[in-house]
C-alpha positions in Angstrom: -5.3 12.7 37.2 -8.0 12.1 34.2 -6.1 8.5 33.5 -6.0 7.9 37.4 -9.4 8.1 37.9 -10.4 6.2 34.5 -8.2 3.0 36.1 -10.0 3.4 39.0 -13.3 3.2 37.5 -12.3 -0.1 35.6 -11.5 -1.4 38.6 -14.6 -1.7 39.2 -16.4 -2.6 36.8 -17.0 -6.3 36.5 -14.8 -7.9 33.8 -16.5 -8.2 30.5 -14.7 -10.5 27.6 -16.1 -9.9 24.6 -14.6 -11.2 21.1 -14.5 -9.2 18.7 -15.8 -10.1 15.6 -14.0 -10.9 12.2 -16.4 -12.1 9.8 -15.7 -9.8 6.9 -16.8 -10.1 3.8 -13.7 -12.2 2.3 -13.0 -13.8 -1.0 -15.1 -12.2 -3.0 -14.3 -12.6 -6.9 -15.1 -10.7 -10.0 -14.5 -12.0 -14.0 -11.6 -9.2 -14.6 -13.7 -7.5 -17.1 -16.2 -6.6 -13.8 -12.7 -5.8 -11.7 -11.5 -3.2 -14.2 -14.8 -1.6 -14.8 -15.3 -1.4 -10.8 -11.5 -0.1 -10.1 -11.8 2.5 -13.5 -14.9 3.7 -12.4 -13.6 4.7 -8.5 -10.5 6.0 -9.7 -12.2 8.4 -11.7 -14.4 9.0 -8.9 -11.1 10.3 -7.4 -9.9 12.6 -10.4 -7.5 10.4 -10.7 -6.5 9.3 -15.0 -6.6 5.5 -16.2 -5.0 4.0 -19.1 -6.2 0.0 -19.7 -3.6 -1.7 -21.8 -1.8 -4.4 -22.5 1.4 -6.0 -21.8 2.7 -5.4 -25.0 1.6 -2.3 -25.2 2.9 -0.9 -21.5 6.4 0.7 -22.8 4.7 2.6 -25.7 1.3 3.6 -23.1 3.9 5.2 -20.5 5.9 6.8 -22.9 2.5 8.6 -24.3 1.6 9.5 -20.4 4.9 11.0 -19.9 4.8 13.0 -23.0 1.4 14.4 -22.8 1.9 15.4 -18.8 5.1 17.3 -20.0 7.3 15.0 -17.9 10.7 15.1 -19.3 12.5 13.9 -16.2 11.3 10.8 -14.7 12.6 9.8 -11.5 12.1 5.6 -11.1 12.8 3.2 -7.8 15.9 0.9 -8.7 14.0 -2.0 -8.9 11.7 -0.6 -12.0 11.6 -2.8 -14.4 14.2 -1.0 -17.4 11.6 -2.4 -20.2 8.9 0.1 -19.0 10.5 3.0 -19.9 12.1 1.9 -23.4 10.5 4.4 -25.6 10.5 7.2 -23.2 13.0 9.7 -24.8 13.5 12.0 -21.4 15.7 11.5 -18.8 15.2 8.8 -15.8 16.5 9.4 -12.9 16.9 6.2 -10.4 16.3 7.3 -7.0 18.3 5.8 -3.9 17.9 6.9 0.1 21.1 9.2 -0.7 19.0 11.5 -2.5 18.0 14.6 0.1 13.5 14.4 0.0 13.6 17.8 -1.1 15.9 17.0 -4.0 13.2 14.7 -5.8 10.8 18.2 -6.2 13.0 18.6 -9.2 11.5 15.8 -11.0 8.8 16.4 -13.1 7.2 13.4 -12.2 7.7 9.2 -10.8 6.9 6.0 -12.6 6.2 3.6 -10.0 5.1 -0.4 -9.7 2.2 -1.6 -7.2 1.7 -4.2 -4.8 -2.0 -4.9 -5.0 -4.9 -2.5 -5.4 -8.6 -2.4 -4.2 -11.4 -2.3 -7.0 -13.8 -1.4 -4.6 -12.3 1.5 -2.7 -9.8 2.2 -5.9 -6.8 2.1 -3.6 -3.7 1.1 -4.7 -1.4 -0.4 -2.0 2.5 0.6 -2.0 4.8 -1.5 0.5 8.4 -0.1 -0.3 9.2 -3.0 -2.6 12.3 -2.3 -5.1 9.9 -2.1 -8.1 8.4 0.8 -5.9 11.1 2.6 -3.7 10.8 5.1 -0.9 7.7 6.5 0.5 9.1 10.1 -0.2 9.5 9.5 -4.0 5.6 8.9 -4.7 4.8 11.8 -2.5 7.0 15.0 -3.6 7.0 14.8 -7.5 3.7 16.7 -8.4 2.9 13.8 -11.0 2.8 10.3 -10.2 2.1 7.3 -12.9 1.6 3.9 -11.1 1.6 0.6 -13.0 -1.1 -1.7 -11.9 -1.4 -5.3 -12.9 -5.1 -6.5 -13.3 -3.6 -10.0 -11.9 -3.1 -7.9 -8.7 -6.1 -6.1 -8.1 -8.2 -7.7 -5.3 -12.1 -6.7 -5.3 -12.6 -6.0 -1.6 -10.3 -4.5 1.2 -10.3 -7.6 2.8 -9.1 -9.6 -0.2 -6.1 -7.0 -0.9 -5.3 -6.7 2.9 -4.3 -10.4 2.6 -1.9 -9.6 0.3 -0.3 -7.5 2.3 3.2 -8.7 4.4 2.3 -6.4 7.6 6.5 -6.1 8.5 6.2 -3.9 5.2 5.1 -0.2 5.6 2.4 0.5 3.3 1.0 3.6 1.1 -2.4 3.4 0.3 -3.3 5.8 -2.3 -7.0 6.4 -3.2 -6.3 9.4 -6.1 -4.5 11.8 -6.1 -3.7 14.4 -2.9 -6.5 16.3 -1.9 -8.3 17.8 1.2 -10.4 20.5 1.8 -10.8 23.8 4.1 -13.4 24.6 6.7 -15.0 26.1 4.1 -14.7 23.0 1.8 -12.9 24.4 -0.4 -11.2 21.6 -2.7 -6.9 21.9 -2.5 -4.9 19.3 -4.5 -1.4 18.6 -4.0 -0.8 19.1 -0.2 -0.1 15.8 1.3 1.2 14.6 -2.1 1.3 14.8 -6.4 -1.3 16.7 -7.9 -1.7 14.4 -10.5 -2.1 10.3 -10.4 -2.2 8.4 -13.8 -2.7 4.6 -13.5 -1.7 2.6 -15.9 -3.3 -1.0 -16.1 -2.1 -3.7 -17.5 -4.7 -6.6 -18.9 
C-alpha cells in the first residue's frame, strides 16, 4: 500500500534529470615519508599496533609480532608468501574453504597480505586475493597481523578505490573490531579480532 501510493505520487511529479556529481578529490599524492606518517598516525587513532620496516627486515619483524602477542599457531591464506614467515618457530597453518569457519577460532592468530590501503581513513582494503584468503579467516582469529606495502597505500579513498577490481569482494578494515552500546560503552572483538598489528613495509 505505502510503495503503491509512493508510485503514484512520482507519477506525478514532473520528471527531474539531475546528474549526479563525481568530482572527488582524485590523485592526490604524498612523498612516502608524509603517506606513512598520515596512515601510522590513523591507525593508531584506531588502537590498532604498527610496525614500519623494511623489506629485509619483514621475516624477522613478523616473527617478533607473533612472539610477543603469544601467537604460536598461525593460520596463513595459501597464497602467503612462505618467506614471510621463515623465522617464525610456531606452527602455520594454511587455511583452504574445507576448513569449517568455526574451526579457524583455534588459531591464535592470521598473517595476512593487503590489496591497497587508505592513509587518510587508515583502511586497509582486502579483496580475497590468494596472498589474503577467505573473508572468514581475517575475522574469527582474535589476532590479526596484516602486511602492508607502502608502494600500495593510496592517500585518499578515491585514489585506493581505483585500485580496487569491483568483481572482487572486498574487506575494508579500519582497526581493529569494535562498537559500542547504548550506553557507549567501548566492546572489542565482536564483529572480528581483538587485536590488529600492521606491519609496513618501506
Amino acid at each position: 500500500m505505502i510503495l503503491g501510493r509512493i508510485r503514484d505520487a512520482q507519477a506525478l511529479a514532473p520528471a527531474v534529470r539531475q546528474e549526479i556529481p563525481r568530482e572527488y578529490r582524485r590523485d592526490r599524492t604524498m612523498d612516502d615519508g608524509a603517506r606513512l606518517a598520515l596512515l601510522i598516525d590513523r591507525l593508531h587513532d584506531y588502537k590498532a599496533k604498527t610496525y614500519p620496516c623494511g623489506s629485509a627486515e619483514l621475516a624477522a619483524t613478523l616473527a617478533r609480532v607473533l612472539r610477543d602477542s603469544g601467537a604460536r599457531r598461525v593460520g596463513v591464506p595459501p597464497g602467503l608468501d612462505d618467506s614471510w614467515l621463515a623465522d617464525f618457530d610456531g606452527e602455520v597453518v594454511i587455511d583452504s574453504a574445507d576448513v569449517p569457519a568455526p574451526l579457524l577460532h583455534e588459531l591464535d592468530g592470521v598473517v595476512t597480505a593487503s590489496r591497497v590501503t587508505c592513509a587518510e581513513t587508515g583502511t586497509i582494503f582486502l579483496d580475497g586475493g590468494p596472498d589474503q584468503g577467505r573473508r572468514a579467516l581475517t575475522l574469527v582469529p582474535d589476532l590479526h597481523v596484516c602486511v602492508v606495502p607502502l608502494s600500495t597505500v593510496e592517500v585518499g579513498v578515491p585514489e585506493a578505490m581505483s585500485k580496487l577490481i569491483p568483481e572482487r569482494p572486498t574487506t575494508m578494515i579500519s582497526g581493529p573490531s569494535a562498537t559500542s552500546d547504548i550506553e557507549l560503552e567501548r566492546v572489542e572483538g565482536v564483529h572480528g579480532p581483538r587485536n590488529l598489528h600492521v606491519v609496513i613495509v618501506r
